[in-house]
CHARMM internal coordinates of N, CA and C (Angstrom, degrees):
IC EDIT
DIST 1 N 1 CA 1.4563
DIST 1 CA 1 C 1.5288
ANGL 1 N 1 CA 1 C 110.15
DIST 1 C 2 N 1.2142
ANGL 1 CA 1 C 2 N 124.61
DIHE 1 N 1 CA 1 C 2 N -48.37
DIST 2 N 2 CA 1.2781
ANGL 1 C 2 N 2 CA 139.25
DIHE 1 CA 1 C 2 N 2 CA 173.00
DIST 2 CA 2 C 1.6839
ANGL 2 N 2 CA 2 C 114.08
DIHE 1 C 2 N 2 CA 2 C -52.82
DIST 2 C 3 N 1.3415
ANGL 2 CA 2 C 3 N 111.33
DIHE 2 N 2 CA 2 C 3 N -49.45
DIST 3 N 3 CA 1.3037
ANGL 2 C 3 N 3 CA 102.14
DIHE 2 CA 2 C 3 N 3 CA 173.52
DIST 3 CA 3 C 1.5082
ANGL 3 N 3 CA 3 C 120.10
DIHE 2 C 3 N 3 CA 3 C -86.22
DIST 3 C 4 N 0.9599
ANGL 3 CA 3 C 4 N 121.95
DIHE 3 N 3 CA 3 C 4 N -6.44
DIST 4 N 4 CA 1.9072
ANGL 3 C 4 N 4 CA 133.33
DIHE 3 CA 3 C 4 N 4 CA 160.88
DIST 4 CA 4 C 1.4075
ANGL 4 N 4 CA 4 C 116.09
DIHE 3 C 4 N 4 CA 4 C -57.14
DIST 4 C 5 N 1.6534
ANGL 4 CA 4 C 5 N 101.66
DIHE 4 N 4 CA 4 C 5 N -48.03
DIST 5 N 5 CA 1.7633
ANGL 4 C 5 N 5 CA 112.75
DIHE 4 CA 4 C 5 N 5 CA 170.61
DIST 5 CA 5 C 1.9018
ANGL 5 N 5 CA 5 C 88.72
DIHE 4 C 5 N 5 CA 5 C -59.74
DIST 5 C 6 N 1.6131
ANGL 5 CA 5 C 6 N 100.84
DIHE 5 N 5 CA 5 C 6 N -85.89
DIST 6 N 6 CA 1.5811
ANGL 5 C 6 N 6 CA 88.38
DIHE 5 CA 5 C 6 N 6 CA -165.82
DIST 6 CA 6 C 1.7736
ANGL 6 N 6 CA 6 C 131.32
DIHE 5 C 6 N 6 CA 6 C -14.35
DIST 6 C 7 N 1.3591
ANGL 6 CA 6 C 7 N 75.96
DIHE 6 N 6 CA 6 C 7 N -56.47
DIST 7 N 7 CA 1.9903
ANGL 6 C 7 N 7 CA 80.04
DIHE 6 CA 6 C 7 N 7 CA -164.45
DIST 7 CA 7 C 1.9928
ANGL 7 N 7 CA 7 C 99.49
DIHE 6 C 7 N 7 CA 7 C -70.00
DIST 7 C 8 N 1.2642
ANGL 7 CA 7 C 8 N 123.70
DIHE 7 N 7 CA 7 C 8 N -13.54
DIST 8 N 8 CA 1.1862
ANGL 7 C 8 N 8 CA 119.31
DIHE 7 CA 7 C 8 N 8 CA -176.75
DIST 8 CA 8 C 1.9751
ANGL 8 N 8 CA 8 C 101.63
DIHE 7 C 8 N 8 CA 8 C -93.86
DIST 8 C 9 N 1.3678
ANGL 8 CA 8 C 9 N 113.07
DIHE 8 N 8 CA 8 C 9 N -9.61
DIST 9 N 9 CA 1.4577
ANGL 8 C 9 N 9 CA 104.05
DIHE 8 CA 8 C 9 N 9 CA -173.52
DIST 9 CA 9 C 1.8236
ANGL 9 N 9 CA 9 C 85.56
DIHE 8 C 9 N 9 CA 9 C -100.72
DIST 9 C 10 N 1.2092
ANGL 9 CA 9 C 10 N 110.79
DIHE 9 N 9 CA 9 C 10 N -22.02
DIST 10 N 10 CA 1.8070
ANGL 9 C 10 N 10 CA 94.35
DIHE 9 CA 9 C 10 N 10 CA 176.48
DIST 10 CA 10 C 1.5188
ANGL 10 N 10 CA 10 C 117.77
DIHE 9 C 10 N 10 CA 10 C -86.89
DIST 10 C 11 N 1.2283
ANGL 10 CA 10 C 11 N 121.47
DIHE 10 N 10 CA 10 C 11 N -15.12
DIST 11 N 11 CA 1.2366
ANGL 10 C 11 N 11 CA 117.98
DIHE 10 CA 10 C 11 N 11 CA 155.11
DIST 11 CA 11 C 1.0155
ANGL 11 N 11 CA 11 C 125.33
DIHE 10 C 11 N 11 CA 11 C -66.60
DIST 11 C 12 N 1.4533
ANGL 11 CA 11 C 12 N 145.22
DIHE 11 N 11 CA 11 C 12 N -36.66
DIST 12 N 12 CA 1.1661
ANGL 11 C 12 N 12 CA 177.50
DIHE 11 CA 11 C 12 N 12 CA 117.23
DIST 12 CA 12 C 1.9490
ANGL 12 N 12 CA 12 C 90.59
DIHE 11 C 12 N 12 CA 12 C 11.94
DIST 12 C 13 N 1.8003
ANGL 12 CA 12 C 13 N 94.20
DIHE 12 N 12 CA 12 C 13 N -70.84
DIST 13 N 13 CA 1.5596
ANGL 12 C 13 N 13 CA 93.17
DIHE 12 CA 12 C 13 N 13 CA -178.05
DIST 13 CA 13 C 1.8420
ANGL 13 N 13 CA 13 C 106.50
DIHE 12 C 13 N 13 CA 13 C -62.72
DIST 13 C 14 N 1.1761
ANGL 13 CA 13 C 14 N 120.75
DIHE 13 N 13 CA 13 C 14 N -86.29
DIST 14 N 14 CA 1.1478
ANGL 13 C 14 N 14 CA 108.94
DIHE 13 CA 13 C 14 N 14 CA 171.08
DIST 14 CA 14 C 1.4321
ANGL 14 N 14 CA 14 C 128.80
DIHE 13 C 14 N 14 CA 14 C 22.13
DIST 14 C 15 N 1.7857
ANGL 14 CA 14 C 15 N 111.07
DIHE 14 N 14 CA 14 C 15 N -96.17
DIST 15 N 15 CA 0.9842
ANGL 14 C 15 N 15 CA 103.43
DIHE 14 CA 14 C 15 N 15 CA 165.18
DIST 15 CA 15 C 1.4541
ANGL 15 N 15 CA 15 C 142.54
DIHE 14 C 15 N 15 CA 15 C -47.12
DIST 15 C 16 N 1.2862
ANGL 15 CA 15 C 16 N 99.48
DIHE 15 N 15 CA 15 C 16 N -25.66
DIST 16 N 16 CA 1.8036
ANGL 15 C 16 N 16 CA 103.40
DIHE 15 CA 15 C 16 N 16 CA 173.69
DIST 16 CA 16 C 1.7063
ANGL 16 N 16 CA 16 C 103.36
DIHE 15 C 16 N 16 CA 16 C -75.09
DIST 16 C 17 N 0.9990
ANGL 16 CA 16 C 17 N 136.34
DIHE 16 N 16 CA 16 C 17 N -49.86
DIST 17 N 17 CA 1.2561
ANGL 16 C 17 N 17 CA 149.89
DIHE 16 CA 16 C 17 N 17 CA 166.14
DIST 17 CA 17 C 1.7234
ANGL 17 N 17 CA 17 C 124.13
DIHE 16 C 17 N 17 CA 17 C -26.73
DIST 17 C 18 N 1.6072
ANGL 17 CA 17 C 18 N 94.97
DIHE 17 N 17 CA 17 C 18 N -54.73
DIST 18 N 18 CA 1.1988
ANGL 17 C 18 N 18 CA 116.54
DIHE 17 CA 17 C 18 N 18 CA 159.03
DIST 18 CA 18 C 1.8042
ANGL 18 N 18 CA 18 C 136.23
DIHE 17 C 18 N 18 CA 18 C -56.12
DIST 18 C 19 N 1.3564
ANGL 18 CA 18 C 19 N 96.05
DIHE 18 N 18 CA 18 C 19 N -49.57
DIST 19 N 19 CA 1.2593
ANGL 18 C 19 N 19 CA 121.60
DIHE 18 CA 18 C 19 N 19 CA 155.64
DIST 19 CA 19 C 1.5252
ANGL 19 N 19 CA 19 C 135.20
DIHE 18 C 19 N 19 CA 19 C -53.76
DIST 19 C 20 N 1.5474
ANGL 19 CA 19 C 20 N 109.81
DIHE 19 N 19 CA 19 C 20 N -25.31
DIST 20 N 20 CA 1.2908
ANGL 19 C 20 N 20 CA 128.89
DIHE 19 CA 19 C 20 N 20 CA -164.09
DIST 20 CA 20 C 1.6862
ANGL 20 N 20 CA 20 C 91.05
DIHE 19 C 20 N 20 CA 20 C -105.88
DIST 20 C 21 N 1.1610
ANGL 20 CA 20 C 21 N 118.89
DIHE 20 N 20 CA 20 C 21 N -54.18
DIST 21 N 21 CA 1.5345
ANGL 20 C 21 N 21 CA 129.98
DIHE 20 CA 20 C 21 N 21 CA 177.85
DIST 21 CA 21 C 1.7448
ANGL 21 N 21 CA 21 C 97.14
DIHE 20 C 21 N 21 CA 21 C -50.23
DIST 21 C 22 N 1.5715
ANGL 21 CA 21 C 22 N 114.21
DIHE 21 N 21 CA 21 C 22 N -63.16
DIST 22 N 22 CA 1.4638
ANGL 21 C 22 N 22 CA 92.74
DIHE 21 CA 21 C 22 N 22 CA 171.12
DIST 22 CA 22 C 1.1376
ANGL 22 N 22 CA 22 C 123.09
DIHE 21 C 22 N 22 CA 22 C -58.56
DIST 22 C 23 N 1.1745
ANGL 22 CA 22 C 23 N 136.61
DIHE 22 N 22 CA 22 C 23 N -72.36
DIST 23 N 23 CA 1.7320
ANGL 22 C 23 N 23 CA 133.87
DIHE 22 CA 22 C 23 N 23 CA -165.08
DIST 23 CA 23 C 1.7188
ANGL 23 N 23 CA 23 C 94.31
DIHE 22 C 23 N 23 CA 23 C -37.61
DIST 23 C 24 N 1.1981
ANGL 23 CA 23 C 24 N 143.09
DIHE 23 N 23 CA 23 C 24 N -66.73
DIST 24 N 24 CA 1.6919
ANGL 23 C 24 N 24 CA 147.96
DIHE 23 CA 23 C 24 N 24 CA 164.61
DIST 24 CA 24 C 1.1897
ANGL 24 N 24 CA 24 C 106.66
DIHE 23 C 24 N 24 CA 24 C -24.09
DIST 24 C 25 N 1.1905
ANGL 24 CA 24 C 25 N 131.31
DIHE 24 N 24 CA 24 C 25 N -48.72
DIST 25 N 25 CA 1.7369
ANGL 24 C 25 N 25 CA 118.80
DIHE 24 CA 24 C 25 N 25 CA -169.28
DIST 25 CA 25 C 1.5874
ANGL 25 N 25 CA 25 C 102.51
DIHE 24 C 25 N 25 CA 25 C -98.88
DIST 25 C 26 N 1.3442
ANGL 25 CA 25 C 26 N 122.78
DIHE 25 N 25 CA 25 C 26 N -19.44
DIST 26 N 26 CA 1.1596
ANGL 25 C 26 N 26 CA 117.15
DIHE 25 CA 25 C 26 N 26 CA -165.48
DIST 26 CA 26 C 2.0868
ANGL 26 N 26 CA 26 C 114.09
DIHE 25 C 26 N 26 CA 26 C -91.82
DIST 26 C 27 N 1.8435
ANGL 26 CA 26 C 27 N 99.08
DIHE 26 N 26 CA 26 C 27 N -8.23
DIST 27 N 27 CA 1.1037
ANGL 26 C 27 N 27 CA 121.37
DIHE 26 CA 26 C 27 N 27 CA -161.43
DIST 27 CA 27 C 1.7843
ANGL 27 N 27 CA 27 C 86.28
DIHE 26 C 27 N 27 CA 27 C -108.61
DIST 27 C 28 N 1.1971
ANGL 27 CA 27 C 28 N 121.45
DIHE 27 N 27 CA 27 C 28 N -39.36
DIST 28 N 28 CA 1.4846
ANGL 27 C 28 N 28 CA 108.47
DIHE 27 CA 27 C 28 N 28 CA 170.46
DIST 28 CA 28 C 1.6484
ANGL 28 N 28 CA 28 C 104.20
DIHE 27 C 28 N 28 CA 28 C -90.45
DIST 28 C 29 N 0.9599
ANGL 28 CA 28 C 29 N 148.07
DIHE 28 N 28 CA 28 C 29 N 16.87
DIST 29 N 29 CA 1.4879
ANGL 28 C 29 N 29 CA 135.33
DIHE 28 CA 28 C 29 N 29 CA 133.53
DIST 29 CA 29 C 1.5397
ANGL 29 N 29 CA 29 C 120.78
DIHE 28 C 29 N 29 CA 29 C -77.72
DIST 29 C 30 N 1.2925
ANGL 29 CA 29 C 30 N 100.44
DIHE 29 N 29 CA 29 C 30 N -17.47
DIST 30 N 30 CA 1.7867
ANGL 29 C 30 N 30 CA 93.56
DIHE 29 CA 29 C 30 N 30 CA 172.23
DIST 30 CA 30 C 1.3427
ANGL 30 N 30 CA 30 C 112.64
DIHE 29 C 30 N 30 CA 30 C -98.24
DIST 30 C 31 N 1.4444
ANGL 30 CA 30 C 31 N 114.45
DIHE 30 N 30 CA 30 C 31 N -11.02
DIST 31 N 31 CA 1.4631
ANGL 30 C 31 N 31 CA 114.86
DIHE 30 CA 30 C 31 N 31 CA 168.73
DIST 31 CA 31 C 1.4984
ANGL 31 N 31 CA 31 C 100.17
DIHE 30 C 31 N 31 CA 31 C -84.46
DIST 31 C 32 N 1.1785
ANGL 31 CA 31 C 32 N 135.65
DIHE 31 N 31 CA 31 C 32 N -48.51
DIST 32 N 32 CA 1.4740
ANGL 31 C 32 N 32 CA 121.91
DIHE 31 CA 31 C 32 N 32 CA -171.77
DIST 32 CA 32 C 1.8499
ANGL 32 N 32 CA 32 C 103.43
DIHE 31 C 32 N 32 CA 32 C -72.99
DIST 32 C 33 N 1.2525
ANGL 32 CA 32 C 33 N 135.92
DIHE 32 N 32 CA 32 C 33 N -9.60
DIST 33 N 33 CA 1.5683
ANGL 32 C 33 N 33 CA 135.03
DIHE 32 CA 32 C 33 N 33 CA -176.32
DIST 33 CA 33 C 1.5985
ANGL 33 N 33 CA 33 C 84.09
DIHE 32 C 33 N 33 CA 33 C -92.22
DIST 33 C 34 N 1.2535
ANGL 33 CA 33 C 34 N 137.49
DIHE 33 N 33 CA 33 C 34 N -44.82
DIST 34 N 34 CA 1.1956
ANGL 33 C 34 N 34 CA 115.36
DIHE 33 CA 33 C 34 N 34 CA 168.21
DIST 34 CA 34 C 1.4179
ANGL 34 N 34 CA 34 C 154.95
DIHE 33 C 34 N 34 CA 34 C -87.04
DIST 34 C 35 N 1.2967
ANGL 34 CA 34 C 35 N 89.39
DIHE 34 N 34 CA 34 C 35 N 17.45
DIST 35 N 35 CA 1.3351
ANGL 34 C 35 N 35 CA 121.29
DIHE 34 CA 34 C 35 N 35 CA 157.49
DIST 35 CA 35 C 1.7281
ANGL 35 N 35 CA 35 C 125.81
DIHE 34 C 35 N 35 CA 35 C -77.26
DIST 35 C 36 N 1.4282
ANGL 35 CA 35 C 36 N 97.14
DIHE 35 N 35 CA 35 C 36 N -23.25
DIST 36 N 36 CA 1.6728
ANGL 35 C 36 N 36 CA 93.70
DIHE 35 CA 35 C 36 N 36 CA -172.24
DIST 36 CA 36 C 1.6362
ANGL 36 N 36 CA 36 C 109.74
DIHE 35 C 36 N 36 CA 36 C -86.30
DIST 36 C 37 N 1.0111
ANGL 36 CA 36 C 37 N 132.92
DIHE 36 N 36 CA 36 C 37 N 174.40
DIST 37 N 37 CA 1.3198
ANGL 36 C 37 N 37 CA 114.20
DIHE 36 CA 36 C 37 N 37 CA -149.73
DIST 37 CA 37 C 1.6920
ANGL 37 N 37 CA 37 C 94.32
DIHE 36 C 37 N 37 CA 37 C -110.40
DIST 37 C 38 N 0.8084
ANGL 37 CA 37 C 38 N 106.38
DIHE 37 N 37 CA 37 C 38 N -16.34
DIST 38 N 38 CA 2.0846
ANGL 37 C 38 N 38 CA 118.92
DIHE 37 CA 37 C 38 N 38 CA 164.11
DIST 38 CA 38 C 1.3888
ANGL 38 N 38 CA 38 C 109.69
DIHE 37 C 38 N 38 CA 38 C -38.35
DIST 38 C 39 N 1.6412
ANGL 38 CA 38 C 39 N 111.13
DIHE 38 N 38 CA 38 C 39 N -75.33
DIST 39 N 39 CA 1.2088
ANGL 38 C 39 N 39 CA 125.71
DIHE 38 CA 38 C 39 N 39 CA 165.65
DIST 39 CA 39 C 1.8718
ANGL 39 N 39 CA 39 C 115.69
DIHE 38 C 39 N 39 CA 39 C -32.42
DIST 39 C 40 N 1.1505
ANGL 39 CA 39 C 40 N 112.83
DIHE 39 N 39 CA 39 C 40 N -87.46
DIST 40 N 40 CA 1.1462
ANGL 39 C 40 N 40 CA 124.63
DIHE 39 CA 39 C 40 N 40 CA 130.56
DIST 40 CA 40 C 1.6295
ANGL 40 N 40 CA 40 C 119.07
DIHE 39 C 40 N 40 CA 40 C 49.41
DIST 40 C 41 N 1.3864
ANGL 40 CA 40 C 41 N 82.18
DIHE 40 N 40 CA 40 C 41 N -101.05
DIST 41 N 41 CA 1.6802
ANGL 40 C 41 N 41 CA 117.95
DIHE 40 CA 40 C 41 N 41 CA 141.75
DIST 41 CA 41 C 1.3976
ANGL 41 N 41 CA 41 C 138.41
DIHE 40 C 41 N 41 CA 41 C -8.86
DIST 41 C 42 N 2.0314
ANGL 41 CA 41 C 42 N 81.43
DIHE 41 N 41 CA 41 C 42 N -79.36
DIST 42 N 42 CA 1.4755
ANGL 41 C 42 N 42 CA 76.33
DIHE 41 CA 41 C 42 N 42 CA -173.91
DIST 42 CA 42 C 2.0800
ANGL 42 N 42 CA 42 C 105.77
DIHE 41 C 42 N 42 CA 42 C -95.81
DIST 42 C 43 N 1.0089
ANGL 42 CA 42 C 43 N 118.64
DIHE 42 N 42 CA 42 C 43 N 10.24
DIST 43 N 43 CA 1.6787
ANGL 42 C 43 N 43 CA 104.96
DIHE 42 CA 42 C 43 N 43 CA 152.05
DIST 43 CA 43 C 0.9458
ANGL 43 N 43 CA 43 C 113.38
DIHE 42 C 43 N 43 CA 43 C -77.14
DIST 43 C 44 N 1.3903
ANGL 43 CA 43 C 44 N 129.39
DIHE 43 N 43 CA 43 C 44 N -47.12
DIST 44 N 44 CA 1.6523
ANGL 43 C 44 N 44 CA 132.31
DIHE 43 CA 43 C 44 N 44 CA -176.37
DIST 44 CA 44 C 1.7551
ANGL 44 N 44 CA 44 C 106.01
DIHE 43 C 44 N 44 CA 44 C -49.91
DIST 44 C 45 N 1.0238
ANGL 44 CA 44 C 45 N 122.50
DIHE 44 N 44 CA 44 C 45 N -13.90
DIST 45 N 45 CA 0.9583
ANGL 44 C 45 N 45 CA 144.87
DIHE 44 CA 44 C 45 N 45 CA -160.13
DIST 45 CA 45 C 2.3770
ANGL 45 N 45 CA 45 C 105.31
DIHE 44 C 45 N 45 CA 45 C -103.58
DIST 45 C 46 N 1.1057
ANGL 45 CA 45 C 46 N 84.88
DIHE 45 N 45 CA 45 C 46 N -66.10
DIST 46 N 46 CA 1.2228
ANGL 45 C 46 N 46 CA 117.22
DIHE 45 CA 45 C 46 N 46 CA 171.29
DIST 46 CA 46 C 1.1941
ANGL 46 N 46 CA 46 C 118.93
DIHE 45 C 46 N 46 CA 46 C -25.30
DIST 46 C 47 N 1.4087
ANGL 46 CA 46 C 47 N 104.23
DIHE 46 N 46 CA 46 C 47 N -70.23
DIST 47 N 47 CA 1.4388
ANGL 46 C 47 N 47 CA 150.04
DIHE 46 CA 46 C 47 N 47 CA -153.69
DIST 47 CA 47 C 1.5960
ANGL 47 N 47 CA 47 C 115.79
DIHE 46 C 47 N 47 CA 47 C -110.74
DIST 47 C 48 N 1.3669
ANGL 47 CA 47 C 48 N 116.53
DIHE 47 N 47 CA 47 C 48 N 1.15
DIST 48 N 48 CA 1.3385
ANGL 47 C 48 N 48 CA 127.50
DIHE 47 CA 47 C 48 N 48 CA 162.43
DIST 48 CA 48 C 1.5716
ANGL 48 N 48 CA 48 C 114.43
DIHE 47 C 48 N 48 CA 48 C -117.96
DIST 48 C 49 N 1.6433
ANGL 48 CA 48 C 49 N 113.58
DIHE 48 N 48 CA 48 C 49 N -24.43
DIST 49 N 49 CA 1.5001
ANGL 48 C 49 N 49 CA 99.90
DIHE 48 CA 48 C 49 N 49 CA 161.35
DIST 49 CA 49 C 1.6888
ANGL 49 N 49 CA 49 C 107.41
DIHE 48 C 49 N 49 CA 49 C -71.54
DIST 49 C 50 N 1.0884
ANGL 49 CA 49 C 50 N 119.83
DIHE 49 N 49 CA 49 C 50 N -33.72
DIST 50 N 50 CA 1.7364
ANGL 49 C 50 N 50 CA 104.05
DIHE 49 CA 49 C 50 N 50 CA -167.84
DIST 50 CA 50 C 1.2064
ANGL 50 N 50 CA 50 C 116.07
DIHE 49 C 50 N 50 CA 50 C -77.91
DIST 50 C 51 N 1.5955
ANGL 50 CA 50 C 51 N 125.03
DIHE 50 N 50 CA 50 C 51 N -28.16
DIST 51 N 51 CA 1.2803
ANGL 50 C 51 N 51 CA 120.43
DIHE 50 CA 50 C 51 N 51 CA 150.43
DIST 51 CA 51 C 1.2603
ANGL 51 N 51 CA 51 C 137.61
DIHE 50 C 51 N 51 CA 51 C -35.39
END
COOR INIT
IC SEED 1 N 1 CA 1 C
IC BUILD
């Protein structure tokens, strides 16, 4: 019984873990894509026709 909890509270982490590692890597690739001046670009771009 004890090890059923275990292995169900480490899956538990895992997936949260996993999840957290994505949103983190996926939030510093959109900070470093918006850094390049392309990007940049094309909002400046974007964001002055809809104005």
């Amino acid at each position: 019984m004890n090890s059923a909890f275990a292995k169900v509270s480490n899956l538990k982490f895992n997936r949260t873990s996993k999840i957290a590692i994505t949103l983190a890597s996926s939030t510093f690739f959109l900070f470093a894509l918006g850094q390049t001046p392309i990007v940049k670009n094309i909002f400046a771009v974007a964001f002055s026709c809809s104005g």
